[in-house]
C-alpha positions as CSV (number, residue, x, y, z in Angstrom):
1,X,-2.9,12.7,30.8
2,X,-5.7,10.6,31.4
3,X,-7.8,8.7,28.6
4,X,-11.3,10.9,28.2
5,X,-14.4,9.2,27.4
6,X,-13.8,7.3,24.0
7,X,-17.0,8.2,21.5
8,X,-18.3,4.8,21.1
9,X,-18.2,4.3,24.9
10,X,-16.1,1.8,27.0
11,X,-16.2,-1.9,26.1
12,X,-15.8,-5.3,28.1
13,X,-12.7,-7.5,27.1
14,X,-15.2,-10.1,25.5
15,X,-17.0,-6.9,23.5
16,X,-13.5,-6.0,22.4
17,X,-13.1,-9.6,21.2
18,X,-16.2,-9.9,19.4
19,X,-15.5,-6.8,17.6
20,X,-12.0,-7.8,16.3
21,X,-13.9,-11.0,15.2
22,X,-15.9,-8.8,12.6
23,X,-12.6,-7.1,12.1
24,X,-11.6,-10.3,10.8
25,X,-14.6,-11.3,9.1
26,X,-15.0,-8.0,7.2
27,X,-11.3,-8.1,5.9
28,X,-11.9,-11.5,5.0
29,X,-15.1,-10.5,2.8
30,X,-12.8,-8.1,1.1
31,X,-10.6,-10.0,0.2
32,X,-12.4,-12.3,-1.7
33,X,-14.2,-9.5,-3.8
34,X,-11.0,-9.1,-5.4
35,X,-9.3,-12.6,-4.6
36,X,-6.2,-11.1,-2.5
37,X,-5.4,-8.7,0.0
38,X,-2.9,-8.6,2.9
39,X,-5.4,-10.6,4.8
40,X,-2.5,-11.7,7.3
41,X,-1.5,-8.5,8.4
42,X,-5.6,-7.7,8.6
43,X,-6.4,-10.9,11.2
44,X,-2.7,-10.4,12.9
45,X,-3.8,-6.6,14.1
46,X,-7.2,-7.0,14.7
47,X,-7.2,-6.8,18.3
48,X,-5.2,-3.6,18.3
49,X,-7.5,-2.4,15.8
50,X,-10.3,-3.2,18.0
51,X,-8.9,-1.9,21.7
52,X,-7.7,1.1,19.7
53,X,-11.2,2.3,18.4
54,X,-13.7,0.9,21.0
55,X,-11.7,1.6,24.2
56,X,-8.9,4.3,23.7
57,X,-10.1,6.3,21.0
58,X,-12.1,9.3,21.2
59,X,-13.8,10.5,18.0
60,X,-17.2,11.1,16.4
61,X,-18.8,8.6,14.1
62,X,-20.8,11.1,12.1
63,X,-18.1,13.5,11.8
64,X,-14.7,12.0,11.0
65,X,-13.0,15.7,10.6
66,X,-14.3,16.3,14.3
67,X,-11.3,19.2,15.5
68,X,-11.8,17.2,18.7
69,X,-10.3,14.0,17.6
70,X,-7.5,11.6,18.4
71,X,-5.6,11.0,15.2
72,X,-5.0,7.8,13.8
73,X,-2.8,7.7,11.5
74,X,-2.0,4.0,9.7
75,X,2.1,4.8,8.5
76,X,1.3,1.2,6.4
77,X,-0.4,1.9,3.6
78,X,-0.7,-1.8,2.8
79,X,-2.6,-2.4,6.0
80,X,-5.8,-0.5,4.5
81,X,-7.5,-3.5,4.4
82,X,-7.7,-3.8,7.9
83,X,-8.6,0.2,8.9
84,X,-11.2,-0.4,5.9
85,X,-12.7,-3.0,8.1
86,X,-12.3,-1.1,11.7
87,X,-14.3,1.9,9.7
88,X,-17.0,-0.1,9.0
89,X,-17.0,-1.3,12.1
90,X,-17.2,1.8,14.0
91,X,-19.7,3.5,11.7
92,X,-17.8,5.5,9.6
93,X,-17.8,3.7,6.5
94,X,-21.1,2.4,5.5
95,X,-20.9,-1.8,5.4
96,X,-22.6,-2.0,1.9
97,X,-19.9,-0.6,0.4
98,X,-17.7,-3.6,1.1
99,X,-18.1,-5.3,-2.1
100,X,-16.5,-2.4,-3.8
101,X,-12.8,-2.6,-2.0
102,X,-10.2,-1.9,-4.4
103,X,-12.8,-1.8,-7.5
104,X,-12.4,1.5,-9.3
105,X,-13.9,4.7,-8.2
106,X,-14.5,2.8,-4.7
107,X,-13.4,5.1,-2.0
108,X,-11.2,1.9,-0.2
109,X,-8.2,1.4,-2.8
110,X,-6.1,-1.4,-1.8
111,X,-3.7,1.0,-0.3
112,X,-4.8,3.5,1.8
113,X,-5.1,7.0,0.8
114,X,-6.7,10.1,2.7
115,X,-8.4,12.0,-0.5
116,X,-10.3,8.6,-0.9
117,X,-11.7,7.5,2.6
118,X,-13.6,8.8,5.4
119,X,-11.8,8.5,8.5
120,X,-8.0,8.0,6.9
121,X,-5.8,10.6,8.3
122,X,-2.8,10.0,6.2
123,X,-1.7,8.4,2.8
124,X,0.2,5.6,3.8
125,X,2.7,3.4,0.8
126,X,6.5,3.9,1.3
127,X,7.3,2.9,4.6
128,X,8.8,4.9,7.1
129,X,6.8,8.5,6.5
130,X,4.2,7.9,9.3
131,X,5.8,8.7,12.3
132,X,7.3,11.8,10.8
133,X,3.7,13.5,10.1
134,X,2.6,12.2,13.0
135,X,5.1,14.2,14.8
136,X,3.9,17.5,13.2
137,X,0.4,16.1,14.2
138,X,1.2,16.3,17.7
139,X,3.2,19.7,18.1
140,X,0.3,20.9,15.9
141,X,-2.4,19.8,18.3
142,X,0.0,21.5,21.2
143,X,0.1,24.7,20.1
144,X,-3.8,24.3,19.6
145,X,-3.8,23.4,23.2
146,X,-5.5,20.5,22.2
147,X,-5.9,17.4,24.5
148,X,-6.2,15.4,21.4
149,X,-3.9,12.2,21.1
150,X,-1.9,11.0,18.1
151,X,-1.7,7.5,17.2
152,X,0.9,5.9,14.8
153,X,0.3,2.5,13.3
154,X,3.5,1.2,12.0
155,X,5.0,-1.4,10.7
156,X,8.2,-3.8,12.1
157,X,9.7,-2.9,8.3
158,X,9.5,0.2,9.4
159,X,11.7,0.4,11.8
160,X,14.3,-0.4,9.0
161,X,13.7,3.0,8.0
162,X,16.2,6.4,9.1
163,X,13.6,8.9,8.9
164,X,11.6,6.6,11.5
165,X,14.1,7.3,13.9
166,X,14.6,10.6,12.9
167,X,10.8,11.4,14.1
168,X,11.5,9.7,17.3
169,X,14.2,11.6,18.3
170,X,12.3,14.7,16.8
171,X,9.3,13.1,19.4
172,X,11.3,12.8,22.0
173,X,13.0,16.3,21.8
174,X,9.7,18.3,21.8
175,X,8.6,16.2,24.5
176,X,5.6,15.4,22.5
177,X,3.1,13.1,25.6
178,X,0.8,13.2,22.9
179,X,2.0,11.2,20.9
180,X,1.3,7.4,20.9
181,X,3.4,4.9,18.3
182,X,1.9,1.6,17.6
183,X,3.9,-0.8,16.4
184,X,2.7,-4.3,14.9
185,X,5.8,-7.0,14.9
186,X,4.6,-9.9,13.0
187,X,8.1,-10.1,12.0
188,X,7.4,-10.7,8.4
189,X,8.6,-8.7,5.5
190,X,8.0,-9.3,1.7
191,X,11.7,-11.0,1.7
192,X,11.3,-13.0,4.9
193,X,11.6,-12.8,8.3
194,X,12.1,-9.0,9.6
195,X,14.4,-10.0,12.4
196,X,16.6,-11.4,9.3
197,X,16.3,-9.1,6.8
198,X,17.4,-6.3,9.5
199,X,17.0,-6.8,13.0
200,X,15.7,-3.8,15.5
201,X,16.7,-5.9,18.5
202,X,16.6,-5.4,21.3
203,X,13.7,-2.8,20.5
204,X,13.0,-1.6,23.7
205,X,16.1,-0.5,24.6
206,X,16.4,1.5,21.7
207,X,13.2,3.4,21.7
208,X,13.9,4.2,26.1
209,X,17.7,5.2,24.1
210,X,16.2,7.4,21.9
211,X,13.7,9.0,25.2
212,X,10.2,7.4,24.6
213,X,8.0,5.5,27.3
214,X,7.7,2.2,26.2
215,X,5.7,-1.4,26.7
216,X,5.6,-4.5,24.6
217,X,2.8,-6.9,24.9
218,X,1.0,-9.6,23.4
219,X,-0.7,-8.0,20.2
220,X,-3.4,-10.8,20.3
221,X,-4.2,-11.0,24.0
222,X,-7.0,-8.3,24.3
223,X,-6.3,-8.0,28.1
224,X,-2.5,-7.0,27.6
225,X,-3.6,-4.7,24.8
226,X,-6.4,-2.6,26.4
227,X,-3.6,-2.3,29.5
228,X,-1.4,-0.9,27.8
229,X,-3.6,1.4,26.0
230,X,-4.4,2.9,29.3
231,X,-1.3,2.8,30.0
232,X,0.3,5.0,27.4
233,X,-2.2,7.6,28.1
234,X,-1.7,7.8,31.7
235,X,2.4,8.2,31.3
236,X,3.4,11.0,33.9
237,X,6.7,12.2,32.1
238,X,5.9,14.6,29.2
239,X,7.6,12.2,26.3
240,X,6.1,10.0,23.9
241,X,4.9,6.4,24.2
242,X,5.7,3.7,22.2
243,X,4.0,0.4,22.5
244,X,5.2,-2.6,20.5
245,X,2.7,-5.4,19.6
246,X,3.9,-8.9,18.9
247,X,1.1,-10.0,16.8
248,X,0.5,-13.4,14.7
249,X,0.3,-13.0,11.2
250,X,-2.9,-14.9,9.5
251,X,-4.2,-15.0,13.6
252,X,-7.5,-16.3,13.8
253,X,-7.6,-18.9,10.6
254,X,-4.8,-21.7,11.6
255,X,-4.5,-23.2,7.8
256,X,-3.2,-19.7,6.8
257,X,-0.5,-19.2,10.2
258,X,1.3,-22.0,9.1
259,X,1.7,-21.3,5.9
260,X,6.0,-20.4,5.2
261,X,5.2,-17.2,3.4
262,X,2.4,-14.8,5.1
263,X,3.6,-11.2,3.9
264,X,0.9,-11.6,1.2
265,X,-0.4,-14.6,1.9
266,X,-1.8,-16.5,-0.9
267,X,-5.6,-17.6,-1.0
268,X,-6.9,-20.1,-3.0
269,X,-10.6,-19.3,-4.7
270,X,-12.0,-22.0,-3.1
271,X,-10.3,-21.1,0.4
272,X,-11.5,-17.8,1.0
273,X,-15.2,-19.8,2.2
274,X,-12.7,-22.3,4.1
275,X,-11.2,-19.3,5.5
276,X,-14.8,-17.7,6.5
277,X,-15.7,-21.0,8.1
278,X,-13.0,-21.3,10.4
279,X,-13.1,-18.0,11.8
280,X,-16.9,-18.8,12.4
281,X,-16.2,-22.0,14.3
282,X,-13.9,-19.6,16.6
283,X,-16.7,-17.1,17.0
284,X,-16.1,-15.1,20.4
285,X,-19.3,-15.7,23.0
């Protein structure tokens, strides 16, 4: 299957860049409206974000229920943030309602839920239930004889999870090519360090195990991500894809990477305009 024509049209590796900056710099402005957020995961994913909704994604602005869709769902509820600021970006969520993120009766909680938000697919929270529905997405759209793709954002916590695997191997058995699985390893979990809380490794080898198509890339090189977008969609073999992103948690604001506990990175009041600053000073061309 090859990628149709996304909605928003196709965009150069620098336009890509810029908009992952005002990724970043939306989430950021959120998160100081109510002084926390998971701002790392927000500037880690960014550039998937980005790549994901002005290259590979086809949709309609205007019309978020459009039949014609690709489906994206985000399996991490937590991550709303970050799809909060995409939305915006895109046009689907109007910018002046920024200010109101996770204030009541605003329509971007601090995790994500479909009833609330234009544009969210799924009610994300306990981990793991993403790829599942995403699977029923998929044979769904097949018996539509839809040419619609599935995306599934998920996390590396995730793949702590049995009924994660038991959607792949669900995937894999319906032979579901529609079917694309995004996951973001920042290796970072509220207890520490995914890879020592419960390590997936070696993660390739056990999505090819369990019959997907799989890559793993740089999450925050935009070149290696918009590849491997294309590549997903072009995969021959009727199976799913896989694509796992190393990303950097905090990427994008140094004084924040460093710091020994990013999961919910704490922000100082006075830091969130330190935060803001920095990001400009890396401002893409």
């Amino acid at each position: 299957m090859m990628k149709p024509t996304s909605a928003i049209g196709p965009l150069s590796n620098v336009s890509l860049a810029r908009r992952a900056w005002n990724i970043r710099r939306k989430a950021l402005l959120m998160g100081e409206v109510q002084g926390q957020g998971y701002i790392g995961q927000a500037l880690g994913v960014a550039d998937v974000l980005a790549a994901s909704y002005f290259h590979a994604l086809n949709y309609r602005p205007d019309d978020p229920e459009w039949e014609g869709r690709d489906r994206f769902l985000l399996s991490i509820g937590h991550y709303a943030i970050a799809l909060y600021a995409v939305l915006m970006e895109a046009g689907i969520l109007p910018e002046d309602e920024l200010e109101t993120y996770g204030m009541d009766d605003s329509r971007m909680p601090m995790s994500g839920m479909a009833s609330y938000t234009p544009g969210m697919e799924i009610t994300g929270g306990s981990l793991g239930h993403g790829l599942g529905i995403a699977v029923g997405m998929a044979m769904g759209l097949k018996r539509k004889n839809s040419s619609s793709f599935v995306y599934n954002l998920m996390s590396d916590g995730e793949l702590g999870e049995g009924s994660t695997w038991e959607a792949a191997m669900a995937g894999a058995h319906h032979k579901l090519d529609n079917l694309i699985c995004l996951i973001d390893f920042n290796n970072q979990q509220a207890d520490g360090k995914s890879t020592e809380m419960l390590s997936s490794e070696p993660l390739e080898a056990k999505w090819e195990a369990f019959g997907w198509h799989v890559q793993r890339v740089d999450g925050n090189d935009m070149e290696a991500v918009v590849a491997a977008l294309d590549a997903a969609r072009a995969v021959a073999e009727s199976k799913p894809r896989a694509i796992v992103f190393d990303t950097r948690m905090c990427k994008g604001v140094p004084f924040l990477e460093t710091r020994e506990i990013t999961h919910f990175v704490r922000v100082e009041p006075d830091e969130w305009s330190k935060a803001l600053a920095v990001l400009e000073e890396g401002t893409p061309a």
